[in-house]
N, C-alpha and C positions, 0 to 999 in steps of 0.2 A: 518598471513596477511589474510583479509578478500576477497575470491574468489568473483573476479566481473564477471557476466554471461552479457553475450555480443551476442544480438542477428543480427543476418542478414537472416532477413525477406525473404522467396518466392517472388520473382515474381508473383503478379496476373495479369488476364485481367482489364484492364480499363473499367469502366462504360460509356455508351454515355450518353450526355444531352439533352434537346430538345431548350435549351435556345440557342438563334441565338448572339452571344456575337458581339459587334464592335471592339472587340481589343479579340488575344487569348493570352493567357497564357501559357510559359514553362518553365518549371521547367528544371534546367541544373546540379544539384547533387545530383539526384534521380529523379525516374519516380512518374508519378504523384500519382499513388497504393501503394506506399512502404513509411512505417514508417521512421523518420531520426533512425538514428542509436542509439541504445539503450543498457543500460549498468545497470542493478540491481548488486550494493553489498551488501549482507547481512552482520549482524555482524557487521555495520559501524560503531557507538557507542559500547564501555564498560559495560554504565552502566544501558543501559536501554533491560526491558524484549526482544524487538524485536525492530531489527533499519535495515535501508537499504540507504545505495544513488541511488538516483534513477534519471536517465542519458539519457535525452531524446535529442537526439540531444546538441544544446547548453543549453538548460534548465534542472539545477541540483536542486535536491529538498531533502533535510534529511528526511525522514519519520522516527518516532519512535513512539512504542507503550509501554505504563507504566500499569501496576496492580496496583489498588489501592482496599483493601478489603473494600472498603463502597461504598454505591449506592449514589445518589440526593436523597436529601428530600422525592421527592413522589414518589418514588419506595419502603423506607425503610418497611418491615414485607411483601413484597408481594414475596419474594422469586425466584429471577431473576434479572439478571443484565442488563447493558449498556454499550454503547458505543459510546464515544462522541470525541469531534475532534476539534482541534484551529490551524489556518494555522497563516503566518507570510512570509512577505518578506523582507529578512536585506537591510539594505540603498544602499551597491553595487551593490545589485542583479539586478541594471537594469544600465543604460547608463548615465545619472543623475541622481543624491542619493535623495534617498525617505527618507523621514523624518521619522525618527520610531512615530508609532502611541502611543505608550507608552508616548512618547514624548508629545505627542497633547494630549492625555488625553482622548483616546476613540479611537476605533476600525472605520473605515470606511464603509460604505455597503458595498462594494465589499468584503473586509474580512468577514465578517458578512454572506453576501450570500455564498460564498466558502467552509466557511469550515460548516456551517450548510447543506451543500451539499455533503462536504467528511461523514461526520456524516451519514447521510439519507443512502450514497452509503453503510456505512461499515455495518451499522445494518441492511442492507435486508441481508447478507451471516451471519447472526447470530441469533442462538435460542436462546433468552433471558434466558430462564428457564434453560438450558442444561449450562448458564456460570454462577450462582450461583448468591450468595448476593454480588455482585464485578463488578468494572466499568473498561473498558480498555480505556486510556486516549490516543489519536491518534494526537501527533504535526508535523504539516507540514511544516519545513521551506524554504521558496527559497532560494538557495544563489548565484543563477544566474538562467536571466528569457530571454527567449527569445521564449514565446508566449506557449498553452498547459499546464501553470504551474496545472492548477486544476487539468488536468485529468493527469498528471503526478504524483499530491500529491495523487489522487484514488490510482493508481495504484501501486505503492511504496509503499502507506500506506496498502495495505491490505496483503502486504509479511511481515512487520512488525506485522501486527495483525496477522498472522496464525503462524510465529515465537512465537511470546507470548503466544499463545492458547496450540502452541505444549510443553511447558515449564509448562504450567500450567496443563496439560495432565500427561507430566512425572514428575511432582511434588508429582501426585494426590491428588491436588487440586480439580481438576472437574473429571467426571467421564467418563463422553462421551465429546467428540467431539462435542462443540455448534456450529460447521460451517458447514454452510447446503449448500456450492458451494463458488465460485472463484466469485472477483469484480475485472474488468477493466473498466477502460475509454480511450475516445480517440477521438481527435477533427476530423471534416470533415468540407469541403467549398467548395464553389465555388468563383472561381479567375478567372477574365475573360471569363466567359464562361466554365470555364475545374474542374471539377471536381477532389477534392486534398484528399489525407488523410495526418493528421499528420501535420497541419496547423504551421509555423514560425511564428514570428513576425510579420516580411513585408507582411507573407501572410493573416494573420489574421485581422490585421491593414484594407487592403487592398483588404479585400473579397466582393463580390457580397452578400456572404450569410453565415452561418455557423454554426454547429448546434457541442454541447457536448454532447457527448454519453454514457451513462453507463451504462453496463450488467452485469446479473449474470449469470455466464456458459458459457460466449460467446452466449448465444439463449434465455435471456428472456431481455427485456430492464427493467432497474430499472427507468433511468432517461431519460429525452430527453430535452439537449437547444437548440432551436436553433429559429435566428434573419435573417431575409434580412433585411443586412444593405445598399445593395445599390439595388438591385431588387428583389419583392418577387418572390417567385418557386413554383410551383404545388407537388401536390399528389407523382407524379410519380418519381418527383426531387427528393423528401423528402424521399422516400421508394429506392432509385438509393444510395441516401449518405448513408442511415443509412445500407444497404447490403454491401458499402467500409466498412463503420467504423466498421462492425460486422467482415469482413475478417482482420482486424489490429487488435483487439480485440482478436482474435483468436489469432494471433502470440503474441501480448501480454502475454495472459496465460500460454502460454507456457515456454515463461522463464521466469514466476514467479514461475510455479511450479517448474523447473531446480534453480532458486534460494534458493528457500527453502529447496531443497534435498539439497544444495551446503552449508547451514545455518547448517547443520545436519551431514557430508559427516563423519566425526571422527567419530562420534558414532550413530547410525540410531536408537538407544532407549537408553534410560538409564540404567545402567548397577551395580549392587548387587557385592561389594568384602566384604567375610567375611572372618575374622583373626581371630584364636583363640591366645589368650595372656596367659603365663604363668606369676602368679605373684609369684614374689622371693621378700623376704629381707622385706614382710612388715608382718604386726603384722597380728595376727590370723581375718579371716575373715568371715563373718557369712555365711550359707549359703542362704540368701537372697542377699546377696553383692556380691558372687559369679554370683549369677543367673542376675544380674542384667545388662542389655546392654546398652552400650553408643554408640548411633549415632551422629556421624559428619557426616555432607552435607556439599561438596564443590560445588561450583557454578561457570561456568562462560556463556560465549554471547553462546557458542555451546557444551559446555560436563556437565553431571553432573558425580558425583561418588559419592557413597554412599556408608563409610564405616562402618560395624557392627561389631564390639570388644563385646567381651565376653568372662569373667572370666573363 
């Protein structure tokens, strides 16, 4: 069974605002500083290189990551790979059923913008050159949304992707390690006046303001969205949210890295059994058929073995 890592976030200080709000804002199952409650499974899927559920409050999201040995068109003879990304939300995943785009015969902007955005996140934590002539395929899909889904597919998706990288590491496949840091996301807002991390539905819906945040390390920003939908904010707003969402960012990485150890717990490298075999009962054998070894590679979501028989 695949180990879900379940985090329960510190207690930080709250941020003040300077915005004079006419109505305030309280959050009554969680303080306004603290993530909802968060849940990485690695190993979720069988058959793919790297897969997690990723459990953000009520919004659940599959991330998985596939190997494919070929690049895009115009990357092909320059000796370095990619990383690229398609999100999806099934028709339940929200409160009234969305019609699969499949269906309609074309993806929507909103798809369109999202996952060319999980894209952008996963390849700043990748050396193209260091992951070879090979593209890692990153699918996102909701199958329950209740506000956060992007920066939930970020951050899910890049425990899949380092899953896959460390497979293709103890495969050797690649040589070095092409991940140059950790990628989270995580929404911030303003509701009412009060400064929020880790925005719902109703509160996102229903924000003064709100911005998506993406890092690499927790301390460098990749990405920054962010809208006043209902009043704009100053300088000092905007530098007050993105300090919350750097502190949720923070505990985010943490149990993705606790996920990934938890992706590996059985065996922390892969691991060499050799058997020597005596043959009986067959006909005289050369001594190059003697000499000669047969490896079998078994494979699964978290162990390899590799065994080397020899005559």
């Amino acid at each position: 069974m695949p180990k879900t890592i379940v985090g329960k976030p510190a207690i930080i200080s709250p941020i003040s605002t300077h915005r004079k709000p006419a109505m305030s804002y309280t959050r009554t199952a969680r303080a306004a500083h603290q993530l909802r409650p968060i849940a990485i499974t690695p190993n979720f899927l069988p058959h793919a290189d790297g897969s997690v559920l990723m459990v953000c409050g009520n919004t659940k999201v599959i991330c998985t990551a596939t190997v494919d040995e070929n690049v895009p068109p115009f990357l092909r003879g320059k000796n370095q790979g990619w990383v690229t990304a398609e999100y999806g939300m099934l028709p339940a995943s929200t409160q009234s059923r969305m019609k699969r785009e499949a269906a309609a015969g074309k993806q929507s902007g909103r798809t369109q913008e999202i996952q060319r955005l999980i894209g952008r996140s996963l390849r700043a934590a990748v050396d193209m050159t260091k992951l070879g002539e090979r593209q890692i395929l990153i699918d996102c899909d909701v199958i329950q949304a209740d506000g956060g889904t992007r920066t939930a597919s970020i951050t899910g998706a890049f425990v899949a992707l380092q899953i896959a990288v460390r497979k293709l590491l103890a495969d050797g496949r690649v040589a070095e390690n092409p991940l140059v840091g950790s990628v989270a996301a995580i929404s911030v807002g303003v509701v009412g006046g009060v400064p929020l991390l880790d925005l719902d539905y109703p509160e996102d819906s229903g924000c003064d303001s709100d911005i998506n945040l993406v890092m690499l390390n927790a301390d460098k920003i990749i990405e920054i969205q962010g809208t006043a939908e209902g009043a704009a904010f100053g300088m000092d707003e905007l530098q007050q949210l993105v300090a919350l969402g750097q502190k949720g960012i923070c505990e985010l990485a943490e149990l993705q890295r606790q996920a990934v150890q938890a992706a590996f717990r059985v065996l922390a490298q892969p691991f060499r059994l050799s058997m020597r075999m005596r043959v009986t009962g067959a006909p005289t054998l050369s001594s190059a058929s003697m000499a000669r070894r047969a490896v079998f590679t078994f494979r699964s979501t978290v162990l390899w073995v590799r065994i080397t028989i020899s005559a």
